[in-house]
py3Dmol code that shows the C-alpha trace and the ligand (Angstrom):
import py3Dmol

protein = """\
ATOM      1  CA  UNK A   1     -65.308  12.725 118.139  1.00  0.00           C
ATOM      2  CA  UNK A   2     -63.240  14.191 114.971  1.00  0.00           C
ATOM      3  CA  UNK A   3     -60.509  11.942 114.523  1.00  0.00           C
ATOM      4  CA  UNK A   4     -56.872  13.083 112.421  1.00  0.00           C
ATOM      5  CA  UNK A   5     -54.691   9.679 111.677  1.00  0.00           C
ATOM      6  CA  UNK A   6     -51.402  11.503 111.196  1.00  0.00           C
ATOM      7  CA  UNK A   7     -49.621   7.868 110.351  1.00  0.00           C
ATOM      8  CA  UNK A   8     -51.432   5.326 108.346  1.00  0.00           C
ATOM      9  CA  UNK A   9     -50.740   3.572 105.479  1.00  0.00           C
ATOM     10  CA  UNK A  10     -54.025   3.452 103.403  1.00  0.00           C
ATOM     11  CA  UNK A  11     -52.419   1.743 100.720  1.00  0.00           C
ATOM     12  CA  UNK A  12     -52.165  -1.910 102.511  1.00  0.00           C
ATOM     13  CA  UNK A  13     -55.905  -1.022 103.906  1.00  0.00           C
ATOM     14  CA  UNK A  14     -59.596  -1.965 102.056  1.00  0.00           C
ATOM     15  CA  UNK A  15     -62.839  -0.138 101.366  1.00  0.00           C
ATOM     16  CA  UNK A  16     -63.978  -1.360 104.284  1.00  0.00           C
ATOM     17  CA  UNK A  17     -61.705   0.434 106.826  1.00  0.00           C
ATOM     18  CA  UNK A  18     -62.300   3.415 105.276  1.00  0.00           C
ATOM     19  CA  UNK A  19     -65.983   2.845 106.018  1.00  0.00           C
ATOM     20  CA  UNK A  20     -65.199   2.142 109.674  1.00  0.00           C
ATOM     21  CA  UNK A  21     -62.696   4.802 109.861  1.00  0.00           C
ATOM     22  CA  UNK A  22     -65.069   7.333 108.266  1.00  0.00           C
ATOM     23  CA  UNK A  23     -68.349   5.746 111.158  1.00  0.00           C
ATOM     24  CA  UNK A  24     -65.867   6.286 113.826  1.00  0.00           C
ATOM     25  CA  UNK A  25     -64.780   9.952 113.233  1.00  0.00           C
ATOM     26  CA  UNK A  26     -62.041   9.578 111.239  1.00  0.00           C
ATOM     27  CA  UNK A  27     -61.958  12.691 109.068  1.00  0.00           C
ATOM     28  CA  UNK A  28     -58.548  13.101 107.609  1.00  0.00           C
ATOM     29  CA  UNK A  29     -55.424  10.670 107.797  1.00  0.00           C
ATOM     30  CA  UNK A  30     -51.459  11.563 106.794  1.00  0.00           C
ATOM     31  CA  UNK A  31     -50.214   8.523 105.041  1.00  0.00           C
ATOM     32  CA  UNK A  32     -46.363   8.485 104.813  1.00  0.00           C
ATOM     33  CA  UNK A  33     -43.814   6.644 102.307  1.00  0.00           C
ATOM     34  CA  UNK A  34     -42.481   3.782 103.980  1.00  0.00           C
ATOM     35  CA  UNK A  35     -41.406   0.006 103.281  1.00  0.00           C
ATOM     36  CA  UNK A  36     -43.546  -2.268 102.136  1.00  0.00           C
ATOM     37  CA  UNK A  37     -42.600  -5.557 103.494  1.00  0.00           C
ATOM     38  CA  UNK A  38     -41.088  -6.801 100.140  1.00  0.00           C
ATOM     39  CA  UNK A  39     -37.970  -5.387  99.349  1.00  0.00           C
ATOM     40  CA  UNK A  40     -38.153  -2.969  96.285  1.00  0.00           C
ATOM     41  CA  UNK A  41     -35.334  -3.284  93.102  1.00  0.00           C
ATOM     42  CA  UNK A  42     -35.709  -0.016  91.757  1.00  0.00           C
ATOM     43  CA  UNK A  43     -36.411   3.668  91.885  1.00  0.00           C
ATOM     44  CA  UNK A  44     -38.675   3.457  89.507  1.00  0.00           C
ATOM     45  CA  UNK A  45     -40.941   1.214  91.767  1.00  0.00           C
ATOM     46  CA  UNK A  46     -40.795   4.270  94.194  1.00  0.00           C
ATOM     47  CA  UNK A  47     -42.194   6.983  91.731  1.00  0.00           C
ATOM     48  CA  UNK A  48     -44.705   4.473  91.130  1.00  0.00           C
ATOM     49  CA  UNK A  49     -45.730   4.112  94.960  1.00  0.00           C
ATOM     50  CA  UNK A  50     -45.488   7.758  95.580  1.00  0.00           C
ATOM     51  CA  UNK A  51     -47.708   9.038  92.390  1.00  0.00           C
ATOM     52  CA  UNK A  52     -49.789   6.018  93.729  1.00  0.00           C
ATOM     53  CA  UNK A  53     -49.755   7.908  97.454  1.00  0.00           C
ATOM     54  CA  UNK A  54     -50.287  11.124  96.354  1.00  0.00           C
ATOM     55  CA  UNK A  55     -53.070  10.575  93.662  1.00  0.00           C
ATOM     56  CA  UNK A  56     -55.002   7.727  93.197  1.00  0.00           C
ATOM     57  CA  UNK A  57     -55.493   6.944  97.773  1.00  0.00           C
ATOM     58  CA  UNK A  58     -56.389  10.767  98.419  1.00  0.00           C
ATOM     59  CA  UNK A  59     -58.988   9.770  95.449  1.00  0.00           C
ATOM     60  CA  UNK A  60     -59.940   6.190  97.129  1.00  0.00           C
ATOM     61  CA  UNK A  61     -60.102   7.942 100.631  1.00  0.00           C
ATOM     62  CA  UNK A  62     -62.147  10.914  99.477  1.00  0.00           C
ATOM     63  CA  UNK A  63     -65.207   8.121  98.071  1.00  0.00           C
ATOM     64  CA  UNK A  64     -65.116   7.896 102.207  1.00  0.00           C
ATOM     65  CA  UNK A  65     -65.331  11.740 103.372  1.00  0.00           C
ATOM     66  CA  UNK A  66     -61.977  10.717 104.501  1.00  0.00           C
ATOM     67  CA  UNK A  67     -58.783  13.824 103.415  1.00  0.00           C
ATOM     68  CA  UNK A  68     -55.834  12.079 102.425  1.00  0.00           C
ATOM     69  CA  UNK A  69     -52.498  13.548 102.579  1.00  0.00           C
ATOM     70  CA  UNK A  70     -48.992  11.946 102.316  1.00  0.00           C
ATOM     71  CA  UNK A  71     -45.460  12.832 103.594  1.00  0.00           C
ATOM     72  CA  UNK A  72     -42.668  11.429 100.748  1.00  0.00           C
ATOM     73  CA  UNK A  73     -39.241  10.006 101.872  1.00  0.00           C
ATOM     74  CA  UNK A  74     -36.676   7.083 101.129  1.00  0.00           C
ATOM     75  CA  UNK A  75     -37.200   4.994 104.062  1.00  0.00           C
ATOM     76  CA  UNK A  76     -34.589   3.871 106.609  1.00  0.00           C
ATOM     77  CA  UNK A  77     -34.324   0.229 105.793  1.00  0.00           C
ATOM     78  CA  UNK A  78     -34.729   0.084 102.576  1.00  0.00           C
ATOM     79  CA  UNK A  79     -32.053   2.835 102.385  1.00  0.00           C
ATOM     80  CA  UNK A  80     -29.541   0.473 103.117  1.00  0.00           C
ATOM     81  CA  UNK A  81     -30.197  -1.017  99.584  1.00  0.00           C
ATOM     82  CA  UNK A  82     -27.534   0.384  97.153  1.00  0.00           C
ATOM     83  CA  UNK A  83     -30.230   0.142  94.307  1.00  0.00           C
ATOM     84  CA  UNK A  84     -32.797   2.108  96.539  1.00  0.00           C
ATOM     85  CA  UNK A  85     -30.596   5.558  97.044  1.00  0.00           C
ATOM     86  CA  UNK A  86     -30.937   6.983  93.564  1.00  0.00           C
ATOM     87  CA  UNK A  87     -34.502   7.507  95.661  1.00  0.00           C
ATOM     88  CA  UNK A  88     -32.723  10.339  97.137  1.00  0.00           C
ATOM     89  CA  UNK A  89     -33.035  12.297  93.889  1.00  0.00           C
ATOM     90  CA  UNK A  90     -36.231  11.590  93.149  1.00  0.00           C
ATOM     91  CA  UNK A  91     -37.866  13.264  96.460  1.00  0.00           C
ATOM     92  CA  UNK A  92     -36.839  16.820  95.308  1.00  0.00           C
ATOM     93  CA  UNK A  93     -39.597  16.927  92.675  1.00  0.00           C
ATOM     94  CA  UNK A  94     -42.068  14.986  94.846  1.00  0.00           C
ATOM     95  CA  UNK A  95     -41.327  17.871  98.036  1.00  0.00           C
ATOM     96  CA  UNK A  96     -43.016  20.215  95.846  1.00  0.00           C
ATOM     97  CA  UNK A  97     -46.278  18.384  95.135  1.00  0.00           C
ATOM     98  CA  UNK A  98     -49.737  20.193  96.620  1.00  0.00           C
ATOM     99  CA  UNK A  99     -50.647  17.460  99.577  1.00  0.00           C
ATOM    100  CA  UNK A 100     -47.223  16.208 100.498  1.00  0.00           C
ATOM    101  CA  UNK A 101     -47.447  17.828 103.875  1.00  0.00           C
ATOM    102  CA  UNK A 102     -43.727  16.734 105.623  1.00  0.00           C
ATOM    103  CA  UNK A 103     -40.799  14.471 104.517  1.00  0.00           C
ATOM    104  CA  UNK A 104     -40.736  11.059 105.666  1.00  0.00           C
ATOM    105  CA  UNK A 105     -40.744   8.334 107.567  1.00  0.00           C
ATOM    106  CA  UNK A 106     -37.100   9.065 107.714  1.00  0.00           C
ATOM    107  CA  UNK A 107     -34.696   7.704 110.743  1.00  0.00           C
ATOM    108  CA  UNK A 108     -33.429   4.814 112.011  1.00  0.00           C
ATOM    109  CA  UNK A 109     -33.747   1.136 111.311  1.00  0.00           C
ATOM    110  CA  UNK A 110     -30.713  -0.747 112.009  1.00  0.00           C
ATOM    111  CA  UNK A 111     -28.505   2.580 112.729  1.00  0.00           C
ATOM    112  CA  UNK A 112     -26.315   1.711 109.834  1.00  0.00           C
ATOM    113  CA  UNK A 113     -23.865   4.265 108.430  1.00  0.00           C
ATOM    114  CA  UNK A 114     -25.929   4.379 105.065  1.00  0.00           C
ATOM    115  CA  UNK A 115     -28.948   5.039 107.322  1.00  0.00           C
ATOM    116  CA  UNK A 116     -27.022   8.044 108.745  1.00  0.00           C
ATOM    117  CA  UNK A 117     -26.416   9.201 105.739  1.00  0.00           C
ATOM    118  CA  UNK A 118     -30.232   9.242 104.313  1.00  0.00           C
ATOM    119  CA  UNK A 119     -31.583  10.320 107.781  1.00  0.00           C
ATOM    120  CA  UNK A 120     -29.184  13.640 107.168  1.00  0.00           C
ATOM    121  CA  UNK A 121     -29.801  14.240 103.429  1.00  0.00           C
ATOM    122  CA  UNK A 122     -33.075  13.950 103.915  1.00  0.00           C
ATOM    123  CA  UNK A 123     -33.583  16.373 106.843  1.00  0.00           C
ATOM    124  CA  UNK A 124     -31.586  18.765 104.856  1.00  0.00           C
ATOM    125  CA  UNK A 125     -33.980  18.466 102.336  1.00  0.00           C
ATOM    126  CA  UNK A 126     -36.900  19.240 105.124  1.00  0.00           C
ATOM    127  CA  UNK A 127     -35.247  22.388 105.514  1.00  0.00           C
ATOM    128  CA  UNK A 128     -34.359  23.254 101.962  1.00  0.00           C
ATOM    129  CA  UNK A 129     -38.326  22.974 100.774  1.00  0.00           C
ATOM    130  CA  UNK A 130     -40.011  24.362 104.249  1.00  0.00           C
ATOM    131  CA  UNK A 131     -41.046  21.007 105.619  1.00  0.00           C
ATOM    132  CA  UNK A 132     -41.592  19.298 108.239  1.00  0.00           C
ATOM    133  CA  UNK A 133     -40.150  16.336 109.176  1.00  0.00           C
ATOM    134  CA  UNK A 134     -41.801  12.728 110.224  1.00  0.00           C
ATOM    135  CA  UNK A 135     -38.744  10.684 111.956  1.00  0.00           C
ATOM    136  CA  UNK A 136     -39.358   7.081 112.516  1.00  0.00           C
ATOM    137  CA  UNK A 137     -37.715   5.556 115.585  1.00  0.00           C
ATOM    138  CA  UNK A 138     -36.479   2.246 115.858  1.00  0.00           C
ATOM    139  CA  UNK A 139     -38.307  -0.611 117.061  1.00  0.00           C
ATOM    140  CA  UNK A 140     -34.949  -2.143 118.697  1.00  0.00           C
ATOM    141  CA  UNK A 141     -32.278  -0.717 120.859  1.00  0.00           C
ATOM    142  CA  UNK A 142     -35.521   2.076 120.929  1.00  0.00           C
ATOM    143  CA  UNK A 143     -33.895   4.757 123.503  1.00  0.00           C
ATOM    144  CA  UNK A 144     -30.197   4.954 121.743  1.00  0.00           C
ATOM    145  CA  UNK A 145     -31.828   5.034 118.436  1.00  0.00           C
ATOM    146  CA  UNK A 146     -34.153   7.885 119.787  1.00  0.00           C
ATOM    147  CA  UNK A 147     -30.786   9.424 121.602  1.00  0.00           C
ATOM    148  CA  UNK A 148     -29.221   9.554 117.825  1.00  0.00           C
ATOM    149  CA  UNK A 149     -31.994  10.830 116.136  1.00  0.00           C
ATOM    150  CA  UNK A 150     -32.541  13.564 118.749  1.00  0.00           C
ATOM    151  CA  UNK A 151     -28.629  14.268 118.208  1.00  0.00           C
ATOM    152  CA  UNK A 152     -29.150  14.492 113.807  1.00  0.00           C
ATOM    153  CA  UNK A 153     -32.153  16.478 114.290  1.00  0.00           C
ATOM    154  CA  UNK A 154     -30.193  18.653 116.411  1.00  0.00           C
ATOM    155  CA  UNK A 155     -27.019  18.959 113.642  1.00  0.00           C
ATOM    156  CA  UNK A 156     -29.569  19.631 111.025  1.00  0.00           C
ATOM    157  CA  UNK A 157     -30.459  22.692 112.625  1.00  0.00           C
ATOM    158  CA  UNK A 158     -34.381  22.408 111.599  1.00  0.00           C
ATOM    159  CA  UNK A 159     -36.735  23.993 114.197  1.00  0.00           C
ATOM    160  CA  UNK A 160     -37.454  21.198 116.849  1.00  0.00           C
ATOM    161  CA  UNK A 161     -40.914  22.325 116.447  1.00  0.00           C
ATOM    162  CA  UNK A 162     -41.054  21.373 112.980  1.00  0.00           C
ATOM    163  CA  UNK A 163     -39.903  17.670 114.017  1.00  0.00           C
ATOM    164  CA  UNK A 164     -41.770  14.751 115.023  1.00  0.00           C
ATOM    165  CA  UNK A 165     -40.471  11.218 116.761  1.00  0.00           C
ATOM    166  CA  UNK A 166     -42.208   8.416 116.294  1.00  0.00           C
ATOM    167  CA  UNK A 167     -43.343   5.373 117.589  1.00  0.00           C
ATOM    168  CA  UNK A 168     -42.119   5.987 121.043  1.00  0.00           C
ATOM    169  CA  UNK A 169     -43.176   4.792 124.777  1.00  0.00           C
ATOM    170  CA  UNK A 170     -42.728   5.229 128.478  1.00  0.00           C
ATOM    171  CA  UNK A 171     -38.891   4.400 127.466  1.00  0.00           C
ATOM    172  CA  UNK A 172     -38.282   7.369 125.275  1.00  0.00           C
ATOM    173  CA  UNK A 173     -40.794   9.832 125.975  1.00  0.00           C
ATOM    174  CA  UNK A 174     -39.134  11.978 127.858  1.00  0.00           C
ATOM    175  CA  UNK A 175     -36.523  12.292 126.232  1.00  0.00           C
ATOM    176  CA  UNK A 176     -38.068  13.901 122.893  1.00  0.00           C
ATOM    177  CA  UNK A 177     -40.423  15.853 125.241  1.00  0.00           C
ATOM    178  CA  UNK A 178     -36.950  18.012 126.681  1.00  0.00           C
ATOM    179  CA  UNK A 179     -35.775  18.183 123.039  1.00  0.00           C
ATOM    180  CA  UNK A 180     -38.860  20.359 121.725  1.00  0.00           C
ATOM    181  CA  UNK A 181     -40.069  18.354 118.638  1.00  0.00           C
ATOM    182  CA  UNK A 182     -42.787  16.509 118.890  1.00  0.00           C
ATOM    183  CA  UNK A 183     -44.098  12.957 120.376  1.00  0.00           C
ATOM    184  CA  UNK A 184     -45.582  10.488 117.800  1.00  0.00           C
ATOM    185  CA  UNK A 185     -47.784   7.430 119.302  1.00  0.00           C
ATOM    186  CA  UNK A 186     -48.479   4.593 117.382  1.00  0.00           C
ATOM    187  CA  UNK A 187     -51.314   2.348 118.896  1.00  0.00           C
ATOM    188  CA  UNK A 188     -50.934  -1.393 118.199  1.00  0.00           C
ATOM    189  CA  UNK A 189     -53.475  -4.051 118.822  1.00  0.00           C
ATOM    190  CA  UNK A 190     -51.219  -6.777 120.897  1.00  0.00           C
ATOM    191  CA  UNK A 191     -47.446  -5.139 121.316  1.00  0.00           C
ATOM    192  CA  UNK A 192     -45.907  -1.737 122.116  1.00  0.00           C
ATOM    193  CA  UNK A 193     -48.498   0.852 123.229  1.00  0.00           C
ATOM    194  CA  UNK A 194     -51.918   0.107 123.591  1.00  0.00           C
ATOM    195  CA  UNK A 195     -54.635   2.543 124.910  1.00  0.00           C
ATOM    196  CA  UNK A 196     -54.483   2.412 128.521  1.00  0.00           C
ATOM    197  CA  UNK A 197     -50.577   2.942 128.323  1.00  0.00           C
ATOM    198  CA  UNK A 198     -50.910   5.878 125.958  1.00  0.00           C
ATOM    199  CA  UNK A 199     -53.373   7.334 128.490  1.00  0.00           C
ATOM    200  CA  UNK A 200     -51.087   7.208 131.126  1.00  0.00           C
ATOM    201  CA  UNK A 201     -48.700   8.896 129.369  1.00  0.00           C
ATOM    202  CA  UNK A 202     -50.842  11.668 128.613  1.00  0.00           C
ATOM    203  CA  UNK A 203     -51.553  11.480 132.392  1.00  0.00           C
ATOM    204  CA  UNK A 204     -47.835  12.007 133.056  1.00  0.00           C
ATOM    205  CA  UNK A 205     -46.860  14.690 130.440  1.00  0.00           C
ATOM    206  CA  UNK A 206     -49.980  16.618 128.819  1.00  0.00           C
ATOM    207  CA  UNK A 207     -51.530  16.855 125.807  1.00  0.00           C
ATOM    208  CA  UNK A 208     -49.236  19.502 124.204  1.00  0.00           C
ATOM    209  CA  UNK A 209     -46.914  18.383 121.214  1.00  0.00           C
ATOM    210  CA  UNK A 210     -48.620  14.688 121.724  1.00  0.00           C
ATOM    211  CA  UNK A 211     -49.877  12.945 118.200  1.00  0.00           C
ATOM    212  CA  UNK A 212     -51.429   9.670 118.681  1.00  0.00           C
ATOM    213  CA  UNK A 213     -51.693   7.301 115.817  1.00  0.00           C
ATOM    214  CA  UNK A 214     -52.464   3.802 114.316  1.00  0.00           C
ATOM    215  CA  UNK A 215     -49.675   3.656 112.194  1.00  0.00           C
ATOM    216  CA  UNK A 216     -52.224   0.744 110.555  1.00  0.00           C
ATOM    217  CA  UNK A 217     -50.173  -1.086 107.604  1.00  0.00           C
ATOM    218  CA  UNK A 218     -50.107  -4.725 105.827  1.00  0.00           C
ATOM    219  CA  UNK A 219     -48.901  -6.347 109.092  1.00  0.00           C
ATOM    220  CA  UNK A 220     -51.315  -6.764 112.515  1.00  0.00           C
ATOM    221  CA  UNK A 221     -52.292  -3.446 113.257  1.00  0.00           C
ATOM    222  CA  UNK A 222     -55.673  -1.466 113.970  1.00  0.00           C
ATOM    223  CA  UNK A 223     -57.600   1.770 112.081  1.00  0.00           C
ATOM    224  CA  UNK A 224     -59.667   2.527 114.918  1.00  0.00           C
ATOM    225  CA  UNK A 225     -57.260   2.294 117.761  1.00  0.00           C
ATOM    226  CA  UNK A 226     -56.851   6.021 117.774  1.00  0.00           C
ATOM    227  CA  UNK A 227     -60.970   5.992 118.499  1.00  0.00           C
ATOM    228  CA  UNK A 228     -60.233   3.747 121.197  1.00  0.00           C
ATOM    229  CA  UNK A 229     -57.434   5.686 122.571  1.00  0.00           C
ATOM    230  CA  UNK A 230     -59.972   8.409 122.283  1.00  0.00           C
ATOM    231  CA  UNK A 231     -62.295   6.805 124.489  1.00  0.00           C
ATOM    232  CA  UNK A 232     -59.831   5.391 127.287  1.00  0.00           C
ATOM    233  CA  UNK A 233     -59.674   8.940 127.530  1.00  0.00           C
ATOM    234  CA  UNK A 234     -62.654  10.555 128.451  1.00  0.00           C
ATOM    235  CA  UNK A 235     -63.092   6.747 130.922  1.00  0.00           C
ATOM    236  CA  UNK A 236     -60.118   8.133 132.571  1.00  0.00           C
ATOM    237  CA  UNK A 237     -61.595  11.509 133.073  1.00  0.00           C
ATOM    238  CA  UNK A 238     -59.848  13.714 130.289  1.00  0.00           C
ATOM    239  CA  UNK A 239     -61.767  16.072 129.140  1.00  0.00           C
ATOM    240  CA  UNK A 240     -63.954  16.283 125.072  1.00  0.00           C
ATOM    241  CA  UNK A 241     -61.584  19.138 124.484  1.00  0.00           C
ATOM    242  CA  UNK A 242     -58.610  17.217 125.547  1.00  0.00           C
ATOM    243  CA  UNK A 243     -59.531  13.979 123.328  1.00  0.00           C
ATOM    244  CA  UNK A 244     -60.287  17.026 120.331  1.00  0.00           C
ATOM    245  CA  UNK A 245     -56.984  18.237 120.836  1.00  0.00           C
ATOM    246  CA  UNK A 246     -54.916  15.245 120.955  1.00  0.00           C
ATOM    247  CA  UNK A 247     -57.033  13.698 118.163  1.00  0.00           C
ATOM    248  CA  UNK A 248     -57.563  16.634 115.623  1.00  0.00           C
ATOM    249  CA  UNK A 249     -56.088  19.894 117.128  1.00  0.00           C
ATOM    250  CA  UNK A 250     -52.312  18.996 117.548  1.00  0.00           C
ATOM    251  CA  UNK A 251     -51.752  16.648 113.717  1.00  0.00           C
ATOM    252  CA  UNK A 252     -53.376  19.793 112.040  1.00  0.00           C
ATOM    253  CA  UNK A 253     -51.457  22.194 113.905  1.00  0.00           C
ATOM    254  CA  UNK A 254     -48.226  19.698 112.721  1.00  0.00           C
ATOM    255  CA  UNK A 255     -48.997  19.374 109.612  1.00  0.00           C
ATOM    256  CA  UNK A 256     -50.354  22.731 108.863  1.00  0.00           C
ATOM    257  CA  UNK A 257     -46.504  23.835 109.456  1.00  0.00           C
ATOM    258  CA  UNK A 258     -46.172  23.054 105.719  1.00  0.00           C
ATOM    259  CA  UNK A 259     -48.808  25.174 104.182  1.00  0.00           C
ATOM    260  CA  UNK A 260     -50.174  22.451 102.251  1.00  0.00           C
ATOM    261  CA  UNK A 261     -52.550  21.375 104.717  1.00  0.00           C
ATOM    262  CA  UNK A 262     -56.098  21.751 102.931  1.00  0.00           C
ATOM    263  CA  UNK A 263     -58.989  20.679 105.185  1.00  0.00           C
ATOM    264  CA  UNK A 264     -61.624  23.178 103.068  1.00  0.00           C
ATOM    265  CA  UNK A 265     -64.543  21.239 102.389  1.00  0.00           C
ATOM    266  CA  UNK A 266     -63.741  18.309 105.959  1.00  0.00           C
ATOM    267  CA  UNK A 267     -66.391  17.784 107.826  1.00  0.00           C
ATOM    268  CA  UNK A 268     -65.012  19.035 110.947  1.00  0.00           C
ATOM    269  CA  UNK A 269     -68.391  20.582 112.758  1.00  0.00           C
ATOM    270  CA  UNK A 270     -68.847  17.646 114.739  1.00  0.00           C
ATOM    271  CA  UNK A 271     -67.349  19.747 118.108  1.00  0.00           C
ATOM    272  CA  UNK A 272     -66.031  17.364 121.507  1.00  0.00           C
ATOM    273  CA  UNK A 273     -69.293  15.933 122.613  1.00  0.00           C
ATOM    274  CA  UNK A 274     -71.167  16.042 119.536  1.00  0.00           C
ATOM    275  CA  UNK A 275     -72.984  13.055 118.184  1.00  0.00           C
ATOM    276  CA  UNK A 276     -70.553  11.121 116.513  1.00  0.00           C
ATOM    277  CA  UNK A 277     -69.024  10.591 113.267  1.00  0.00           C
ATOM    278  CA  UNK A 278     -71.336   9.523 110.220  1.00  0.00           C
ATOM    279  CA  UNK A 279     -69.818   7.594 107.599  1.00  0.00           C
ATOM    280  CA  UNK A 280     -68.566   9.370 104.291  1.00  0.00           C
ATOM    281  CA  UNK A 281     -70.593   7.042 102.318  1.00  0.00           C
ATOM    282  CA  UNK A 282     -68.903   7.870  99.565  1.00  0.00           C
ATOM    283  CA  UNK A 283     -70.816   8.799  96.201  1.00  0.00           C
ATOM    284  CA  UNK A 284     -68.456   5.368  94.975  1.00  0.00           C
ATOM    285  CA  UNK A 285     -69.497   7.013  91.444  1.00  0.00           C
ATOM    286  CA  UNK A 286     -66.351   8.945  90.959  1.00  0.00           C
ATOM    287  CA  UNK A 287     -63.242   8.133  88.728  1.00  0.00           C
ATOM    288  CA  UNK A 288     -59.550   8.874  89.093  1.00  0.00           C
ATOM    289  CA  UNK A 289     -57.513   9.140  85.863  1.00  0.00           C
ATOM    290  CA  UNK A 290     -60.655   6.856  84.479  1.00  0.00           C
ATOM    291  CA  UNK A 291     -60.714   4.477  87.299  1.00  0.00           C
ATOM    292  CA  UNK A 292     -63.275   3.868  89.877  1.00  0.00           C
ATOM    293  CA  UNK A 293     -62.846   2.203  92.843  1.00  0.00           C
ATOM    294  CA  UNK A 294     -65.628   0.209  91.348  1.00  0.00           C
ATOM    295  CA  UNK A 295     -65.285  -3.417  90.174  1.00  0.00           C
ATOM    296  CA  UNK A 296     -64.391  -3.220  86.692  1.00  0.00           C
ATOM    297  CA  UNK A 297     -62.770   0.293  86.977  1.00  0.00           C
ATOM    298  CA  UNK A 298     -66.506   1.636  86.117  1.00  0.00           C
TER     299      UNK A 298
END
"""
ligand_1 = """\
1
ZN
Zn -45.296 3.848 109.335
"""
view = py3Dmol.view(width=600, height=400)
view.addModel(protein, "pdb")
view.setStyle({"model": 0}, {"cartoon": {"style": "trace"}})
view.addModel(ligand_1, "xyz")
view.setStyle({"model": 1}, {"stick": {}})
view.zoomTo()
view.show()
């Protein structure tokens, strides 16, 4: 099973879930700018997080076998903080980097007026530097907040196709699935959507436009639930190619949308049905602007 994380923040993870990521299948992951549990004072903190995202973790995750790539935004709660929107200026020069592949998370937290106001911008921006756009839904009030967003996407005037939702569930599913973008998944270990729900869903509406994800971060969450979503899915009869597509076929053909998708080099022969992933193993040996992810920075 080739596995594509498109939403997972590496940065809160260890070595070690790289290693199981990489034993599992995971081959490439799309780690996007969000918050990071404590509030941050500055823009400056920002550029340090997204240089950090875009350069040293596509280093860490490639001592795995593991392609890193990153999507850059200000993120809806923390743009709410007055000291966080000078942000907004920052992302032009980060939209341009080689490996940002979309902009975001952007969306809703709260649904604040400053949150509209980022959410547009930022969308804007999508569309000014040929991106696509990652749109986080809200984890309260979940099917107005995914009404609104549907309704800003729609004013921005990006291609639908170009768009994806997520975090969504039986609730808002079918909603985003008449709008044309496309359905984001995020598989938690006790809450929201597990396995056996996301496999229902896929059940009820297909595998087209469906991304399934971990959305793994510094708070209880799971690396290898999109394995195991993987799995429910061939127990409940889906087919190798269907778990290939949901799991690898459909992020890359997302992300791809940005022409800075660069899977040269992945390891990506392991077809539906083939033995399994090995681990990237990692030759630790190699250094990133003269650090290692060695003790010592050797
Ligand atoms: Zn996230």
């Amino acid at each position: 099973m080739r596995i594509f994380d498109p939403h997972i923040h590496m940065t809160s993870r260890t070595t070690d879930d790289y290693e199981r990521m990489a034993a599992a299948g995971v081959r490439a992951v799309v780690e996007p700018a969000f918050w990071l549990g404590q509030p941050r004072t500055s823009p400056d903190s920002f550029a340090d997080y997204f240089d950090s995202i875009i350069g040293w973790e596509p280093f860490r995750a490639s001592q795995f076998g593991v392609r890193h790539h990153a999507t850059i935004a200000l993120n809806p709660k923390e743009a709410n903080d007055p000291r966080c929107r000078p942000v907004l200026d920052l992302l032009p020069r980060y939209l341009e980097k080689d490996g940002v592949v979309a902009v975001g998370e952007i969306g809703y937290d709260s649904m604040t007026p400053a949150e509209d106001e980022a959410f547009a911008a930022q969308l804007a921006l999508a569309v000014a530097h040929d991106l696509p756009a990652m749109v986080h839904t809200p984890h309260r009030d979940k099917a107005r907040g995914v009404e609104r967003s549907l309704a800003v996407v729609a004013e921005s005037g990006i291609d639908p196709g170009r768009v994806v939702l997520d975090h969504l569930n039986e609730v808002t599913a079918g909603l985003v699935r008449d709008s044309g973008c496309w359905l984001g998944f995020s598989i938690y270990p006790d809450t929201k959507m597990s396995p056996p729900r996301m496999v229902e869903l896929l059940r009820l509406y297909g595998t087209e436009r469906m991304l399934v994800n971990s959305a793994a971060d510094w708070g209880r969450s799971d690396p290898l639930l999109t394995r195991a979503t993987g799995e429910a899915m061939l127990l409940a009869g889906f087919t190798a190619d269907d778990v290939d597509r949901v799991l690898w076929r459909n992020p890359v053909e997302f992300y791809a949308q940005s022409g800075r998708l660069d899977l040269t080099g992945v390891d990506d022969a392991d077809a539906p049905g083939g033995a399994g992933g090995q681990p990237g193993a990692g030759g630790a040996g190699g250094t990133f602007a003269g650090n290692s992810i060695l003790r010592g920075g050797s």
